[in-house]
N, C-alpha and C positions, 0 to 999 in steps of 0.2 A: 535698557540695553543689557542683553547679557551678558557674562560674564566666561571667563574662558572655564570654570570650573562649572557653571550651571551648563553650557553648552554639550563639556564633556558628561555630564551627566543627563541629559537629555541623548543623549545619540547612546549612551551604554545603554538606557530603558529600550530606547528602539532597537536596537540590535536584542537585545536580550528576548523580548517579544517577537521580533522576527523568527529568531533560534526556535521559540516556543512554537510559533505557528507551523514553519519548517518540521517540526519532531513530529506533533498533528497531525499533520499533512502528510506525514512518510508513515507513519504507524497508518493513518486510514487506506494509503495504498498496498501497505502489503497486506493490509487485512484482505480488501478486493482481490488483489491476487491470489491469496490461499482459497476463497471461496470459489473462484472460478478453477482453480487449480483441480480443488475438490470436485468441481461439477464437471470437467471433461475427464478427467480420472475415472468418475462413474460412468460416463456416458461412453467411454472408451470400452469400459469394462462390459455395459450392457450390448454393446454392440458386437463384443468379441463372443459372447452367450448367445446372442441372435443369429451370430454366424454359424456355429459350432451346432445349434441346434437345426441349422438348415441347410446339414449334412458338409459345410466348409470343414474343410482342414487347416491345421497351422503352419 
């Protein structure tokens, strides 16, 4: 049987590891975000050149 100090110390591990995965999990998402951030920023850009060049105005 455990004990109420082993308990509490199983559930801070869990928690603590959760936090950990949580932090993981948000750093790989904004990572994604900046990369697609980057790719319609360009794609934005190349398309405002493609228009400019086929006599568009701004």
């Amino acid at each position: 049987m455990r004990t109420l100090e082993d308990e509490r110390h199983r559930q801070t591990q869990a928690f603590e590891q959760r936090r950990t995965d949580l932090a993981r999990d948000v750093a790989e998402a904004q990572s994604r975000w900046d990369a697609c951030r980057r790719t319609a920023e360009k794609d934005l850009d190349a398309a405002a050149v493609a228009y400019r060049k086929a006599g568009g105005t701004d």
